[in-house]
C-alpha positions as CSV (number, residue, x, y, z in Angstrom):
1,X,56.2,-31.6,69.6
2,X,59.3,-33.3,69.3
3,X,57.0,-36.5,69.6
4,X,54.1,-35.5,67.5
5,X,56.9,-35.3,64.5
6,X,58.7,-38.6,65.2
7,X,55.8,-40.6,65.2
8,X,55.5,-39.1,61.9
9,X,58.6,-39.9,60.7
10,X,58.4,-43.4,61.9
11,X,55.2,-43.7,60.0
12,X,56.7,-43.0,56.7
13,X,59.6,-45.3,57.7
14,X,57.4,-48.2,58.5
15,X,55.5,-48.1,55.4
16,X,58.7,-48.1,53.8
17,X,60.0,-51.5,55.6
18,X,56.6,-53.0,54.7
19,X,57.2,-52.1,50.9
20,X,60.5,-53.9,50.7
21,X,59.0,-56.5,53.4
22,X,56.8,-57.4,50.1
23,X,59.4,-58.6,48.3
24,X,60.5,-61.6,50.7
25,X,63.8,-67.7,58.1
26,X,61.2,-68.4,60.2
27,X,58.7,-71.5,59.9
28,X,61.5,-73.6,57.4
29,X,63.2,-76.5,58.9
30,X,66.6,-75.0,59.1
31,X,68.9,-75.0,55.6
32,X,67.1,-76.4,52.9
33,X,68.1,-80.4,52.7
34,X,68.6,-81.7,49.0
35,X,67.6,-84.8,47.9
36,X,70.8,-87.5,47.8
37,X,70.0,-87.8,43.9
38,X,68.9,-84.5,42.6
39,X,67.2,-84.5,39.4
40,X,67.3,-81.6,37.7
41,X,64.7,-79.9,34.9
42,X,65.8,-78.1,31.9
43,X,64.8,-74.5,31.5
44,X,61.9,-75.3,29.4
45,X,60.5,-76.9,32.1
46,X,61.3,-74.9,34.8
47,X,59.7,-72.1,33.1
48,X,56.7,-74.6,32.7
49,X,55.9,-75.0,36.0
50,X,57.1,-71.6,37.5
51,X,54.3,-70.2,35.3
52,X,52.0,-72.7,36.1
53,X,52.8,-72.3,39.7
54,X,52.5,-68.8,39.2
55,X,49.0,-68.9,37.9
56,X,48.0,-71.1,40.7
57,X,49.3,-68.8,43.5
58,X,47.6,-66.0,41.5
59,X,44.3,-67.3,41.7
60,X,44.6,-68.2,45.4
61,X,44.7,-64.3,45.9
62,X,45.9,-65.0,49.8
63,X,48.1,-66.5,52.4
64,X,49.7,-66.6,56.2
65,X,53.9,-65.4,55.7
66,X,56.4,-65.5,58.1
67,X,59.4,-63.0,57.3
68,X,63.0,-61.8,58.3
69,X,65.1,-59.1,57.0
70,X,68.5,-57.8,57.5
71,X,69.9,-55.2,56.5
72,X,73.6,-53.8,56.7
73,X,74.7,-50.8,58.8
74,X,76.0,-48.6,55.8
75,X,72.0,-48.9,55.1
76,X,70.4,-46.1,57.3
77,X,71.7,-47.5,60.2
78,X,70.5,-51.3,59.2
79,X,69.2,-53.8,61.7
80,X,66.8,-57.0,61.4
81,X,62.6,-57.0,61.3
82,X,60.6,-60.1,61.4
83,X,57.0,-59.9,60.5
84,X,54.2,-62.4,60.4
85,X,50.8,-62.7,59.8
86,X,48.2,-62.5,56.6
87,X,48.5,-60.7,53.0
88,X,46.0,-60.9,50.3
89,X,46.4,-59.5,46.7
90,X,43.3,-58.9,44.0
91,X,42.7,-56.6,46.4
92,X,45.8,-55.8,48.2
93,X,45.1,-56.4,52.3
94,X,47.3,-57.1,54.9
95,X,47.1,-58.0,58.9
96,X,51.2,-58.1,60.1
97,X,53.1,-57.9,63.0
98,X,56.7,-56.3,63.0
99,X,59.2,-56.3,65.2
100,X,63.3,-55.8,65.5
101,X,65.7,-53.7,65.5
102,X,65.3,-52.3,62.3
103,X,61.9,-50.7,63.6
104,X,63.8,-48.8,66.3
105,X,67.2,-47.5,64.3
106,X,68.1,-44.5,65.2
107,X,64.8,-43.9,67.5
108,X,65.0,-45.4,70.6
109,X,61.7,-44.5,71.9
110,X,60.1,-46.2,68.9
111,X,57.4,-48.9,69.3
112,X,59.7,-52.5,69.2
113,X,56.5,-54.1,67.8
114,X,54.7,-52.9,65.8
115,X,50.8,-53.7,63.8
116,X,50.0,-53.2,60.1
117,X,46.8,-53.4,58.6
118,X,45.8,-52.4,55.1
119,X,42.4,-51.9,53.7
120,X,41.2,-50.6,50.2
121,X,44.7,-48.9,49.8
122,X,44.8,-47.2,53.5
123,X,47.5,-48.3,55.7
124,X,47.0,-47.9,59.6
125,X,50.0,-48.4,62.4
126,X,49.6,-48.9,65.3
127,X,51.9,-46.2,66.9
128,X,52.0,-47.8,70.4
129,X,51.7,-45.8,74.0
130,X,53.8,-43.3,72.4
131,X,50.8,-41.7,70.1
132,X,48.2,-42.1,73.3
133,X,49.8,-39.3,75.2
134,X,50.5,-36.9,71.9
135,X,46.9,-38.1,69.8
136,X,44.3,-37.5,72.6
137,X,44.6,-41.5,73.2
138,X,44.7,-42.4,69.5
139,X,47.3,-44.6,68.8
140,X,46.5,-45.8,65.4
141,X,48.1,-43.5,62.2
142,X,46.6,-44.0,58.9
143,X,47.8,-43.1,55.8
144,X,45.8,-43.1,53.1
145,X,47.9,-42.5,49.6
146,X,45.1,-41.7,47.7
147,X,44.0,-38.6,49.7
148,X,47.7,-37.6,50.2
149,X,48.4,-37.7,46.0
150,X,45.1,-35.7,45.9
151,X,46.3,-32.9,48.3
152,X,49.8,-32.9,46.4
153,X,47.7,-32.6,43.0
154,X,45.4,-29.5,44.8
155,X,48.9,-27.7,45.8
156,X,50.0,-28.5,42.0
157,X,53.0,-30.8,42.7
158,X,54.6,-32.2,39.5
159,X,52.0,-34.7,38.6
160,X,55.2,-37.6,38.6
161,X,55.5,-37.0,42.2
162,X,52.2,-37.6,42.1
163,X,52.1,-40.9,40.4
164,X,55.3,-41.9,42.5
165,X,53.2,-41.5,45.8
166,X,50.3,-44.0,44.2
167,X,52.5,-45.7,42.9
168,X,53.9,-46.9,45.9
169,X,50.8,-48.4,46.9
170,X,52.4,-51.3,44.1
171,X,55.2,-51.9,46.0
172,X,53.1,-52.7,48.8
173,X,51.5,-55.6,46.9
174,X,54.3,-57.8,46.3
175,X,52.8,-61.2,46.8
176,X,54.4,-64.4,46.2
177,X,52.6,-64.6,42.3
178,X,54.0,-61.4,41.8
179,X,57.7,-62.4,42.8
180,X,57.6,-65.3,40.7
181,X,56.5,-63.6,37.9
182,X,59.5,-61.8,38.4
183,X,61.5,-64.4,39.0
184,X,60.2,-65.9,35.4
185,X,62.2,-62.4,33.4
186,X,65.4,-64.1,34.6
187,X,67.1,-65.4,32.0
188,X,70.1,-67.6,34.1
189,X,66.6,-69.1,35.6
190,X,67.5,-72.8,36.6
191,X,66.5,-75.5,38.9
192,X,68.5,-76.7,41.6
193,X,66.7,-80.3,42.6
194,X,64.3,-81.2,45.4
195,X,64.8,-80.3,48.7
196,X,63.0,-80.6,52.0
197,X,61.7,-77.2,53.2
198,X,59.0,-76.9,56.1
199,X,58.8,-80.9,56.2
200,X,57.5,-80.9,52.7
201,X,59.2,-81.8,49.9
202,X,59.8,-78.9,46.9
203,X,61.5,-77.9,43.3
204,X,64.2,-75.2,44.1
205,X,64.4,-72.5,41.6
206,X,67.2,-69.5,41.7
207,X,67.4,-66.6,39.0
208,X,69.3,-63.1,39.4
209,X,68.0,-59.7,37.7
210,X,69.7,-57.1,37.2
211,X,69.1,-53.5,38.0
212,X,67.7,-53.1,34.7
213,X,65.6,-55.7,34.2
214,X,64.0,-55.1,37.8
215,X,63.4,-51.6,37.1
216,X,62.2,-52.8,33.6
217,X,59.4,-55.2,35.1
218,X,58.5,-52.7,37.9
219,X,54.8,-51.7,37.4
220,X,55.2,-48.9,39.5
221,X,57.6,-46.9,38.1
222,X,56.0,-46.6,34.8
223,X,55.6,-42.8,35.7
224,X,59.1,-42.3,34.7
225,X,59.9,-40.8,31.5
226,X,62.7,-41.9,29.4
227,X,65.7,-39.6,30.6
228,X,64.6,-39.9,34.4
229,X,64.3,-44.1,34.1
230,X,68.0,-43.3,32.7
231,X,69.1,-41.5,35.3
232,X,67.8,-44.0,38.0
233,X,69.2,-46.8,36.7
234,X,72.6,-45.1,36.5
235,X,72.5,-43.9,40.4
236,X,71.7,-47.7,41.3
237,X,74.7,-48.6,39.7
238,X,76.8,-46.3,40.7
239,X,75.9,-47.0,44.1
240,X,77.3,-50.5,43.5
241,X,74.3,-52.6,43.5
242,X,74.4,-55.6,41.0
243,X,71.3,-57.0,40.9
244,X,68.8,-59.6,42.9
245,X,68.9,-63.1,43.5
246,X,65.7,-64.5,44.1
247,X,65.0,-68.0,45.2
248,X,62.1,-70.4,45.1
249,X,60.9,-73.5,46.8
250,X,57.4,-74.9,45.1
251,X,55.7,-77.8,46.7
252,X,53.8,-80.5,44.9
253,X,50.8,-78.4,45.3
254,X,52.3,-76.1,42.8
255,X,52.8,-73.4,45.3
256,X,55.8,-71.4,46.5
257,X,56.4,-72.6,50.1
258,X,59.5,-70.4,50.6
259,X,61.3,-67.3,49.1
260,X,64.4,-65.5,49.2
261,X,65.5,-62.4,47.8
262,X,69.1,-61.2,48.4
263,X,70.6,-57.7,47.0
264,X,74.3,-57.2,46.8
265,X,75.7,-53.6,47.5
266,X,78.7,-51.8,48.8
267,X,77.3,-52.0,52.6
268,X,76.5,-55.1,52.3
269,X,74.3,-57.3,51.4
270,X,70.0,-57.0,52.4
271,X,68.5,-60.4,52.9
272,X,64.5,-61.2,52.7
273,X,63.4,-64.6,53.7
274,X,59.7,-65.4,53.7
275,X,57.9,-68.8,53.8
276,X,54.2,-69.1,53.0
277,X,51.2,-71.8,54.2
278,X,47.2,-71.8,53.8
279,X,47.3,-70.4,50.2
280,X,43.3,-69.8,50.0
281,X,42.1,-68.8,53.1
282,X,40.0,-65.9,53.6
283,X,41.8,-62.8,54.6
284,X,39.5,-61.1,56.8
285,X,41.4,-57.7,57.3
286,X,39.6,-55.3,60.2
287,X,40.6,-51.7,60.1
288,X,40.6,-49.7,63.4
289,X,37.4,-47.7,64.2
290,X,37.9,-43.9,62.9
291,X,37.7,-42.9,66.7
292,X,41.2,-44.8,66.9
293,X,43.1,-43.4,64.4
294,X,45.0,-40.3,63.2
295,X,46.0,-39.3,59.8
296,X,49.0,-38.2,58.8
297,X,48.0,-36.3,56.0
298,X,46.1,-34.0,59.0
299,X,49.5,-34.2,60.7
300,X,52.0,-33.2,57.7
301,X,49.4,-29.7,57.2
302,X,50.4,-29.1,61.1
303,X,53.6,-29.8,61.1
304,X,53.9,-27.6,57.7
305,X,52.1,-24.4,59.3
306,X,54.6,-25.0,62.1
307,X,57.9,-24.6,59.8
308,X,59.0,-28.3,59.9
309,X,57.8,-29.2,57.0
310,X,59.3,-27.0,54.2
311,X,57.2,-27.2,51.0
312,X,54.3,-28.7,51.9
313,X,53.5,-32.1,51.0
314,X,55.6,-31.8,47.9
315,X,58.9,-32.6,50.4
């Protein structure tokens, strides 16, 4: 049993890492090299081709990313995760690999590796040799949000919670356009020359958010009224965090070629590096076969009728 309910647990947590693994150094040719003369743009122009850039990377609706994190200890126990492979967005689909410490914190018998896929707003894991012994050889978990807000909406959980669950499913969709569109509300936006990233030559962009304006431009928060959208913004700051800095390469294709997000808080500081190639290509996403898998939604009702789960799917 003990088992069955950490492979649910690491479930959750995965899907977590994957949402923040949207945001944004493998693949790059070291530090960044500028350009002897830099030339630099004014704002109106960087704004000009950030949202023609954006537009571009938009329409390409896919792309192969390589990606690091690290996180601080003081952040639930911190640690580093690569992950690599394809996303696509319009519609959201992804085919990653993860691995690092990050996966394993505080679970030593966790998968070190680990596969994503995402399909039509399903997520499956693969769970690893772990989830063949406890899942009658089934060692992919699927978690489908759509089916899991439905159950929380039967047991007539507070429809927000509701919307919070679904809403997650945004998170999970934070391609590069998306990030640049960000990126774009900044208003210290500026360009920092050419440099050489990935032995091609790109415009460097840098802008910071604060914790306001990124819970402002958040699509998937909209589910909170007034007075709780208050009350979340004041928690982030009292928890120290000042904001995001987000950084930009774009090549003279007009797309972004690398990315990196860094947020600042008492523990330290959580950085996301991703670079990105073959904007275009077809992201042909293959879910596991139904004989494979196991869903957690299946698995939370058990482990509720067993105790562990107080409340039911409401938490």
């Amino acid at each position: 049993m003990r088992t069955y309910q950490r492979i649910g647990l690491a479930a959750v947590s995965t899907a977590a890492l994957v949402a923040v693994a949207g945001c944004q150094s493998s693949g790059t040719d070291g530090k960044a090299a500028a350009d002897k003369a830099p030339k630099f743009q004014s704002r109106t122009t960087a704004i000009k081709t950030l949202t023609a850039a954006y537009e571009k990377t938009a329409e390409a609706k896919s792309a192969k990313v390589e990606m690091t994190m690290s996180m601080p200890a003081g952040l639930d126990g911190g640690g580093d995760m690569k992950m690599s492979g394809v996303m696509g967005w319009d519609p959201t689909v992804l085919d990653m690999t993860m691995s690092g410490s990050a996966l394993t914190a505080g679970d030593p018998e966790a998968p070190e590796q680990m596969r994503v896929v995402m399909r039509d707003n399903v997520m499956y894991m693969d769970m690893g040799k772990a989830a063949l012994a406890e899942m009658d050889g089934k060692r992919w978990m699927k978690m489908d949000f759509g089916a899991m807000a439905d159950k929380m909406a039967e047991e007539g959980a507070d429809p927000q919670l509701q919307k919070a669950l679904t809403g997650g499913m945004e998170n999970m969709n934070q391609d590069p356009a998306r990030q640049m569109a960000l990126l774009l509300e900044s208003e210290n936006l500026k360009h920092l020359g050419t440099e050489t990233v990935a032995g091609q030559k790109a415009d460097h962009y840098k802008g910071k958010l604060t914790v306001a304006e990124m819970l402002e431009s958040n699509d998937s928060l909209d589910f909170l009224e007034g007075k709780d959208r208050e009350e979340l913004l004041k928690n982030m700051e009292k928890s120290g965090i000042e904001g995001y800095d987000t950084e930009v390469w774009v090549n003279k294709d007009g797309y972004p070629v690398k990315m990196d997000v860094g947020m600042e808080s008492p523990e330290g500081t959580v950085e996301i590096h991703q670079t990105f190639s073959d904007y275009g290509a077809k992201a042909e996403v293959e879910v596991p076969p139904a004989s494979q898998t196991f869903d957690v939604l299946k698995m939370l009702e058990e482990l509720k009728g067993l105790g562990l789960e107080e409340g039911g799917l409401e938490g």
